[in-house]
BALOBA-1460 file (C-alpha; in Angstrom, 3 decimals):
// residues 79
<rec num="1" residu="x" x="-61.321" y="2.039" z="0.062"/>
<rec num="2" residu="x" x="-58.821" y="4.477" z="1.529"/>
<rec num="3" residu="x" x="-55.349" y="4.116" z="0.758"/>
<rec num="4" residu="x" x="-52.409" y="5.400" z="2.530"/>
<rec num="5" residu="x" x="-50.899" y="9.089" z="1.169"/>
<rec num="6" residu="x" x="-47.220" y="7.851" z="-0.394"/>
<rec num="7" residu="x" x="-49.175" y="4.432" z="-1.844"/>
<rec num="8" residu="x" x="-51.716" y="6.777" z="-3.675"/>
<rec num="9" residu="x" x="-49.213" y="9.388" z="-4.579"/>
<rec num="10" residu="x" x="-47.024" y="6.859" z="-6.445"/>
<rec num="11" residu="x" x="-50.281" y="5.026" z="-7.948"/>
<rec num="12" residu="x" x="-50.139" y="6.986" z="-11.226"/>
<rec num="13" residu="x" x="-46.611" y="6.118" z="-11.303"/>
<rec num="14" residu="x" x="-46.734" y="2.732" z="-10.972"/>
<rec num="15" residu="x" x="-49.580" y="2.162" z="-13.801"/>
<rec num="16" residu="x" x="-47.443" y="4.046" z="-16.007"/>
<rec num="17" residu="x" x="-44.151" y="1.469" z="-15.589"/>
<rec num="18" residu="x" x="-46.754" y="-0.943" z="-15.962"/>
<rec num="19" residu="x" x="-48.097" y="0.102" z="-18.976"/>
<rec num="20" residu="x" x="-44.975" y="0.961" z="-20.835"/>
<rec num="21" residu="x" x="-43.594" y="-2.204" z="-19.451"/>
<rec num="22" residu="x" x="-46.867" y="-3.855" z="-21.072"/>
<rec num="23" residu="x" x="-46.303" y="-2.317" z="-24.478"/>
<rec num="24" residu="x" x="-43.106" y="-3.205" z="-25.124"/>
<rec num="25" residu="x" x="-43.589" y="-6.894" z="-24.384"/>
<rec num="26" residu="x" x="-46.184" y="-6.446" z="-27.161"/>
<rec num="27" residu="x" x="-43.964" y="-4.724" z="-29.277"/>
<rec num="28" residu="x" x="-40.984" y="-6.884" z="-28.796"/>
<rec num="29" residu="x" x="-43.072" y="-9.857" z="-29.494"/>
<rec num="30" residu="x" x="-45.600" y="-8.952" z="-31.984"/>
<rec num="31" residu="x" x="-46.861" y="-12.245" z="-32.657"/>
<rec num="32" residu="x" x="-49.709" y="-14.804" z="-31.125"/>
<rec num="33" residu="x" x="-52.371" y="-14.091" z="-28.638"/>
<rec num="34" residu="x" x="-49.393" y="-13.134" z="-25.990"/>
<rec num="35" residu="x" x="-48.794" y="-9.545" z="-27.618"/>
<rec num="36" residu="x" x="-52.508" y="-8.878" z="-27.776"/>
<rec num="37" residu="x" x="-53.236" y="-9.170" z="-24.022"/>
<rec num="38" residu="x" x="-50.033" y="-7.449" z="-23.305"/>
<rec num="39" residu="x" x="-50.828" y="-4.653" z="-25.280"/>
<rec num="40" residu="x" x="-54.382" y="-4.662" z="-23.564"/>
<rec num="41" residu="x" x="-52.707" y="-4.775" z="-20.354"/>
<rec num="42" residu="x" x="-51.079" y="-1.282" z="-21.320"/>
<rec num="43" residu="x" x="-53.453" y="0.286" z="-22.765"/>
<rec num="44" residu="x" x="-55.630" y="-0.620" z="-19.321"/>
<rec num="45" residu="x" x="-52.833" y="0.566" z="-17.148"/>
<rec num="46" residu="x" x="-52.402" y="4.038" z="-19.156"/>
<rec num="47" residu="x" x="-56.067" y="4.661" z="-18.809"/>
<rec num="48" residu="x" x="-55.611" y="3.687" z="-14.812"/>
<rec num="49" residu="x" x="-53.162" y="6.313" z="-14.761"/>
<rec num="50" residu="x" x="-54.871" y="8.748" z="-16.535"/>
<rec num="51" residu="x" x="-57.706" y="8.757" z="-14.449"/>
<rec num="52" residu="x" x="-55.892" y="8.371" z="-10.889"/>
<rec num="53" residu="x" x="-53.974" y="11.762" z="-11.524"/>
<rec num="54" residu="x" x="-56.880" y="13.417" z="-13.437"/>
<rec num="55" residu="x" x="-59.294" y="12.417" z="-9.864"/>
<rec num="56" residu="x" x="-56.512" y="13.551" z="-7.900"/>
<rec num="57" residu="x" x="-56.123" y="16.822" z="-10.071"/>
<rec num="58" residu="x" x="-59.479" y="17.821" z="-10.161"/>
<rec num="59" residu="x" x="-59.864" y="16.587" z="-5.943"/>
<rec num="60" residu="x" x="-56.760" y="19.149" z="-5.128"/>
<rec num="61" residu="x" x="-58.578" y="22.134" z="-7.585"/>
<rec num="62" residu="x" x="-62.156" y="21.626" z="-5.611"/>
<rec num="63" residu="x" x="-60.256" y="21.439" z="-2.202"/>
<rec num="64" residu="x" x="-58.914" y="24.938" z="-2.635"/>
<rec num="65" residu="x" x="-62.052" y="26.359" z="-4.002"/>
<rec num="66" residu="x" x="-64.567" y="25.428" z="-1.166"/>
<rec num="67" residu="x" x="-64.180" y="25.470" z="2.028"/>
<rec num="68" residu="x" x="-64.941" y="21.908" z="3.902"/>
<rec num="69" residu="x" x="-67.494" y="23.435" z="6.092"/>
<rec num="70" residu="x" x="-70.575" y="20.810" z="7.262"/>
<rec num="71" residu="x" x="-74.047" y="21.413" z="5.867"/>
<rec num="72" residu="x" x="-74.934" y="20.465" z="9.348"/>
<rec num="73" residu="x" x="-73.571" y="23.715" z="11.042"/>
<rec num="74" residu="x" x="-75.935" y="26.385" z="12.261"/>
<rec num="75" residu="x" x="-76.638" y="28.932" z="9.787"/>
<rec num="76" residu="x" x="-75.760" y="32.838" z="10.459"/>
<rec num="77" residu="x" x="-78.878" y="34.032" z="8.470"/>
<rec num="78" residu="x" x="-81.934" y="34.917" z="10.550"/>
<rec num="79" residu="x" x="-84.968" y="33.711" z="9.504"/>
């Protein structure tokens, strides 16, 4: 699934407000089974974040190290 450039920009973003948003229902309401899934909530949102700006991190670092050439083009060597 492809996403549009602003919506995937501002993806870490919004699973941080999410989390943090998550996490202090659970604080502010520490008790019953309501806290618990909010707090799992967070703690699944942080990790969302986490990854969508590490893959987008380590996309933009292999971008700028290899060229985006095809393995289908002819080759220079002679053989």
């Amino acid at each position: 699934m492809r996403l549009v450039r602003p919506l995937y920009e501002s993806l870490p973003l919004l699973y941080v407000v999410i989390a943090a948003l998550a996490i202090l229902v659970a604080y502010l309401d520490p008790d019953g089974p309501r806290a618990r899934i909010a707090f799992g909530i967070g703690l699944l949102s942080a990790t969302a974040a986490l990854t969508v700006f590490l893959h987008r991190q380590d996309y933009r670092a292999q971008s700028r190290e290899y060229s985006h050439a095809s393995l289908d083009a002819p080759s220079r060597l002679k053989g």
